[in-house]
C-alpha positions as CSV (number, residue, x, y, z in Angstrom):
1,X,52.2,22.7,-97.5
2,X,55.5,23.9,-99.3
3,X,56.4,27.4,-100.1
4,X,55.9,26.9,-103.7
5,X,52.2,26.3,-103.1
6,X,51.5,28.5,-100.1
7,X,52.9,31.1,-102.8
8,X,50.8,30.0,-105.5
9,X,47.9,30.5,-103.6
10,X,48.9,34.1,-102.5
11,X,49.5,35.1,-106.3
12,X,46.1,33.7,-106.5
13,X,44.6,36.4,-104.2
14,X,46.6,39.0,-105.6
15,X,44.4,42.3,-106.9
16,X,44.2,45.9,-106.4
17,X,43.5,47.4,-102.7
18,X,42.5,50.6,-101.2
19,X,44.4,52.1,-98.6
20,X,43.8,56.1,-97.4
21,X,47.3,57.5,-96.9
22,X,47.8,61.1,-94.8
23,X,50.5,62.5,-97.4
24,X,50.8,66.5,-98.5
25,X,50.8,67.6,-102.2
26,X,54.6,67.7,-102.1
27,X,54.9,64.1,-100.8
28,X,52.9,63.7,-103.6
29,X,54.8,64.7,-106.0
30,X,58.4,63.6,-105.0
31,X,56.8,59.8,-104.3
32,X,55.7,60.1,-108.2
33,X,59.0,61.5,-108.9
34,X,61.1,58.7,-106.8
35,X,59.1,55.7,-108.8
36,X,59.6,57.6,-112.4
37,X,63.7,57.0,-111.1
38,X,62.9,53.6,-111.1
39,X,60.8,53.5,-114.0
40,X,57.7,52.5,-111.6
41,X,54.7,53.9,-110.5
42,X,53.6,55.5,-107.2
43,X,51.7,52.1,-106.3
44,X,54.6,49.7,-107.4
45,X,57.2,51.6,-105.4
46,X,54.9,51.0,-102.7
47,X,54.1,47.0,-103.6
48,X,57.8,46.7,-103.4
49,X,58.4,48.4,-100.4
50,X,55.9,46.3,-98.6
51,X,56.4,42.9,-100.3
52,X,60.1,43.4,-98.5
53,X,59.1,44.5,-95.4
54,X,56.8,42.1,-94.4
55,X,58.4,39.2,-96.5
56,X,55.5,39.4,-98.5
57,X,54.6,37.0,-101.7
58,X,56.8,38.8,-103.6
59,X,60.2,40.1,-102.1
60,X,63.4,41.4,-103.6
61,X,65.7,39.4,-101.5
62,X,67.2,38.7,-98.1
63,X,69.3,41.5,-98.0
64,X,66.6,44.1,-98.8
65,X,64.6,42.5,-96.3
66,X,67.1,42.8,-93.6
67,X,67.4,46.5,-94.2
68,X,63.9,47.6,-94.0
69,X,64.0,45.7,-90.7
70,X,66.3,47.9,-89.9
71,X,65.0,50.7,-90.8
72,X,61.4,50.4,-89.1
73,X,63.4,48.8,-85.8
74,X,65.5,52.7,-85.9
75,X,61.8,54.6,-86.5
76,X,59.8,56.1,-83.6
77,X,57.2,53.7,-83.6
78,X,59.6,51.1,-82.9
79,X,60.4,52.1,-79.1
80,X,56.8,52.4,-78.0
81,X,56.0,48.8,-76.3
82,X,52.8,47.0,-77.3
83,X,50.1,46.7,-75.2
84,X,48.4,44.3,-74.3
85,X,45.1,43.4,-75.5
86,X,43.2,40.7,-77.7
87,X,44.2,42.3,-80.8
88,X,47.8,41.8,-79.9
89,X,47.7,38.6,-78.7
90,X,46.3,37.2,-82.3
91,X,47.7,39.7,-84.6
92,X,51.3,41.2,-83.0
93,X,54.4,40.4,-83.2
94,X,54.3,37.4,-81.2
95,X,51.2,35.9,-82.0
96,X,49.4,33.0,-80.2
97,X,50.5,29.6,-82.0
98,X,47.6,27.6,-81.4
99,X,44.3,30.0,-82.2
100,X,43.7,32.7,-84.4
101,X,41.3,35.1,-83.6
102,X,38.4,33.8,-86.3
103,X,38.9,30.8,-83.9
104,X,36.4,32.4,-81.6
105,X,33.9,33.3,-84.0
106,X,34.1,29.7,-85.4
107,X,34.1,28.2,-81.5
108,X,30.7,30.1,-80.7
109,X,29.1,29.2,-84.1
110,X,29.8,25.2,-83.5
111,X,28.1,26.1,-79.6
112,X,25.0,27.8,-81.4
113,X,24.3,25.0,-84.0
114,X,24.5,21.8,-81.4
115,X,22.9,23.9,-79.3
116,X,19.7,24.2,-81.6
117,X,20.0,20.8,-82.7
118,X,20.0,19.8,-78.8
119,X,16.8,21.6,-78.3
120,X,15.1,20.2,-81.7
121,X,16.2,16.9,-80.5
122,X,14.6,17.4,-77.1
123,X,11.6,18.6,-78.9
124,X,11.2,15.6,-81.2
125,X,11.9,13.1,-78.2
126,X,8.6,15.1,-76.4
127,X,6.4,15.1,-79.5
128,X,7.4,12.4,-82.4
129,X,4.5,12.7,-84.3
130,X,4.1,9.9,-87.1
131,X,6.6,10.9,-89.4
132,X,9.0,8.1,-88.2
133,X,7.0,5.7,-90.7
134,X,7.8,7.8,-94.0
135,X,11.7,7.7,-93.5
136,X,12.8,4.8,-95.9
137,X,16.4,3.3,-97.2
138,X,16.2,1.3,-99.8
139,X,17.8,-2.0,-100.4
140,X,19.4,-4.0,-103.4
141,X,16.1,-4.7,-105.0
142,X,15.6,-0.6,-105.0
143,X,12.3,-1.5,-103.0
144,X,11.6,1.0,-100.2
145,X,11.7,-0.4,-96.7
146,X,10.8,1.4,-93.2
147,X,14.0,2.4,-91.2
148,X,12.1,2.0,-88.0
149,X,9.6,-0.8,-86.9
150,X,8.1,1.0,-83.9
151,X,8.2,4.4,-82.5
152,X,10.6,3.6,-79.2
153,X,13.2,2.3,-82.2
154,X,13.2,6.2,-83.8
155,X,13.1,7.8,-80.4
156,X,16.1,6.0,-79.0
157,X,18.0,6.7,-82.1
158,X,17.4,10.5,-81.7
159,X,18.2,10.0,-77.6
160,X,21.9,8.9,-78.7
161,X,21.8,12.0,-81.3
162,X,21.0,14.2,-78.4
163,X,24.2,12.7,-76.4
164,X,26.4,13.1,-79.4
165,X,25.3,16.9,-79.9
166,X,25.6,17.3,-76.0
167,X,29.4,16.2,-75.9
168,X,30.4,18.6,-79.3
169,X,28.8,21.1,-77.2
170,X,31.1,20.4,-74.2
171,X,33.5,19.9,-76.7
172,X,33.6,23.0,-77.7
173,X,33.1,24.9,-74.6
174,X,36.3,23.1,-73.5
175,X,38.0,24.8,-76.7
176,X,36.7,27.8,-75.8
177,X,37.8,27.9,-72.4
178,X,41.5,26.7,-73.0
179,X,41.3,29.6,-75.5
180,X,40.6,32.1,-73.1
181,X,43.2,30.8,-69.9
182,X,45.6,31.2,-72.5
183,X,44.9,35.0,-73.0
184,X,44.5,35.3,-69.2
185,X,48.0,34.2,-68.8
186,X,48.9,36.7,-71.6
187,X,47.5,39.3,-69.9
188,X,49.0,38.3,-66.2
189,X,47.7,40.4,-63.9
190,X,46.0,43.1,-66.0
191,X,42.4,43.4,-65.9
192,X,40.0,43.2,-68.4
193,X,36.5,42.8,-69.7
194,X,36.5,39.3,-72.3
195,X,33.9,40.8,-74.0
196,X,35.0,44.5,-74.6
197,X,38.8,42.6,-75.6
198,X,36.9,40.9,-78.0
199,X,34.5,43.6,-79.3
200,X,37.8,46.2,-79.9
201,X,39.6,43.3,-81.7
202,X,36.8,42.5,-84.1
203,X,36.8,46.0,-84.6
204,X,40.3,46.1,-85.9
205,X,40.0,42.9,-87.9
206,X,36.8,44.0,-90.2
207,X,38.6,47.3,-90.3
208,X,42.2,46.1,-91.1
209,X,41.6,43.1,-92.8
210,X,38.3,41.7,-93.5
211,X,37.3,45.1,-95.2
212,X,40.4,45.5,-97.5
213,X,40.1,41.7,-98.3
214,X,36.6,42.1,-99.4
215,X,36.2,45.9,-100.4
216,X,34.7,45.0,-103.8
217,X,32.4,43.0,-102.4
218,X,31.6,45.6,-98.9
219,X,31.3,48.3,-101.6
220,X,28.9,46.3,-103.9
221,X,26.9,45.9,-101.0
222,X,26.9,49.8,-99.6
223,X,25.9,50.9,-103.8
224,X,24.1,48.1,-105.2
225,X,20.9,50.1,-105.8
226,X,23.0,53.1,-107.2
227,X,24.8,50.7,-108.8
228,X,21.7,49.1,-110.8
229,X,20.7,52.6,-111.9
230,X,23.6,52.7,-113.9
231,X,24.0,49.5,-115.3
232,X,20.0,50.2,-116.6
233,X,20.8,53.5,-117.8
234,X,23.8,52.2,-119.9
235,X,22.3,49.5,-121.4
236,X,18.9,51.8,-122.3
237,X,21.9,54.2,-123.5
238,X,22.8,51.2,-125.6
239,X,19.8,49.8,-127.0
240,X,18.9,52.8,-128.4
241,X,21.8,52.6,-130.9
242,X,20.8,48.5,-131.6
243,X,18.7,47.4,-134.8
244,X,14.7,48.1,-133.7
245,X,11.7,47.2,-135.8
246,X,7.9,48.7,-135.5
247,X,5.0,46.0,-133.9
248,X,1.5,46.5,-134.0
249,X,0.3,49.5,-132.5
250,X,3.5,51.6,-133.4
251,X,5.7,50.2,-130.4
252,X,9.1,50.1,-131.0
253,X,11.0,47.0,-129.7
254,X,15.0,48.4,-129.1
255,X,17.5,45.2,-129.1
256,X,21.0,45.0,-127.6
257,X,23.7,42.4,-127.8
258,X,24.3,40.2,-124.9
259,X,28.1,40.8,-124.9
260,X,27.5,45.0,-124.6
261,X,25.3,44.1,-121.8
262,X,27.7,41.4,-120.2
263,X,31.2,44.4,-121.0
264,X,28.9,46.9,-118.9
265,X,28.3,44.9,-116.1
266,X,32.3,43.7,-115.7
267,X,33.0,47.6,-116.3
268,X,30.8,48.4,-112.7
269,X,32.2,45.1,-111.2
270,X,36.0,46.2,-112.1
271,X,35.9,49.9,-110.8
């Protein structure tokens, strides 16, 4: 893929994030006051500063870049050696070139679903039932005709399913295994627990990544009944301002417009 289009489907992705910064009510005030020199905001000083420093989708050239290199190679943070762990090994400065880390998650997935189909194979070789005779194809006439003539004929075709499902298991497994002599040899002679490795790097990556990436949606989730009380309340709060006219029996039927109702619902799905 070029640039052009791996950078047309960043700008795609781009909206606004959440990050909790640790700054004092001075810091505060002289980061609003450096962006007003600029004629920028607090948040677009930052875009900027970032966009450069990680040679992000947006940058302000290869000069700027190279200074802010510089700068966070001079900083503290910069002498204190990585360590070694999963978390590094996907996501540090020298990343593994052949598997990200959502590789694993993917790996096991693929081992769990040929799995199942291995054992629902084995179970339909044991008990076939009749079903076999209602699985049709039908030809150039559009006339329906039986896939199978005999019962051994449908039970050898699911034998060679079950091979097929047994190799993309070992398949797999082989995957999986390369995967993890690599990070052995990463690691050298430094022990470690697999799954703990793996545990404290998911950690980081729903925490780091996968959280900020989908906050809208994580936060939906956390306040959706909360979330539904308002929305109700608003458009009751509404419809109580819409034309109404009396029924039988003295109710009053209260009527709102779709669009208020559709413009309340983007305002709780913006914020």
């Amino acid at each position: 893929m070029s640039y052009g289009k791996i950078q047309e489907k960043e700008i795609s992705t781009i909206k606004s994030r959440t990050y909790k910064l640790n700054l004092s009510d001075a810091d505060v005030i002289r980061l609003a006051e450096k962006a007003l020199n600029y004629n920028m905001t607090a948040s677009e000083l930052l875009e900027n500063f970032i966009g450069d420093l990680v040679y992000g989708t947006y940058s302000n050239g290869s000069d700027e870049r190279e200074y802010i290199s510089m700068w966070a190679e001079r900083c503290w943070f910069a002498y204190e050696s990585a360590e070694r762990n999963m978390t590094n090994f996907f996501f540090g400065c020298d990343p593994d070139p052949f598997y990200e880390f959502i590789d694993i998650e993917k790996i096991q997935e693929n081992i769990n679903k040929w799995k199942m189909e291995v054992e629902r194979d084995k179970e339909e070789i044991k008990n076939p039932g009749d079903k076999w005779k209602d699985i049709v194809r039908y030809n150039s006439k559009k006339e329906a005709v039986p896939v199978y003539s005999c019962i051994e004929e449908y039970v050898e075709e699911i034998k060679e399913d079950l091979e097929l499902n047994l190799e993309q298991i070992k398949a797999e497994e082989e995957q999986l295994e390369t995967l993890k002599k690599r990070f052995a040899d990463y690691m050298g002679d430094k022990l470690y627990s697999w799954d703990e490795q793996f545990a404290e790097c998911e950690r980081w990556y729903k925490e780091n990544i996968e959280n900020v990436i989908d906050e809208q949606e994580l936060f939906l989730k956390e306040n959706v009944t909360e979330i539904r009380k308002k929305i109700i309340r608003e458009i009751n709060e509404c419809a109580k301002t819409g034309d109404s006219h009396v029924n039988k029996g003295d109710k009053v039927n209260c009527y709102i417009k779709l669009s208020d109702v559709e413009n309340i619902i983007k305002k709780y799905m913006e914020n």
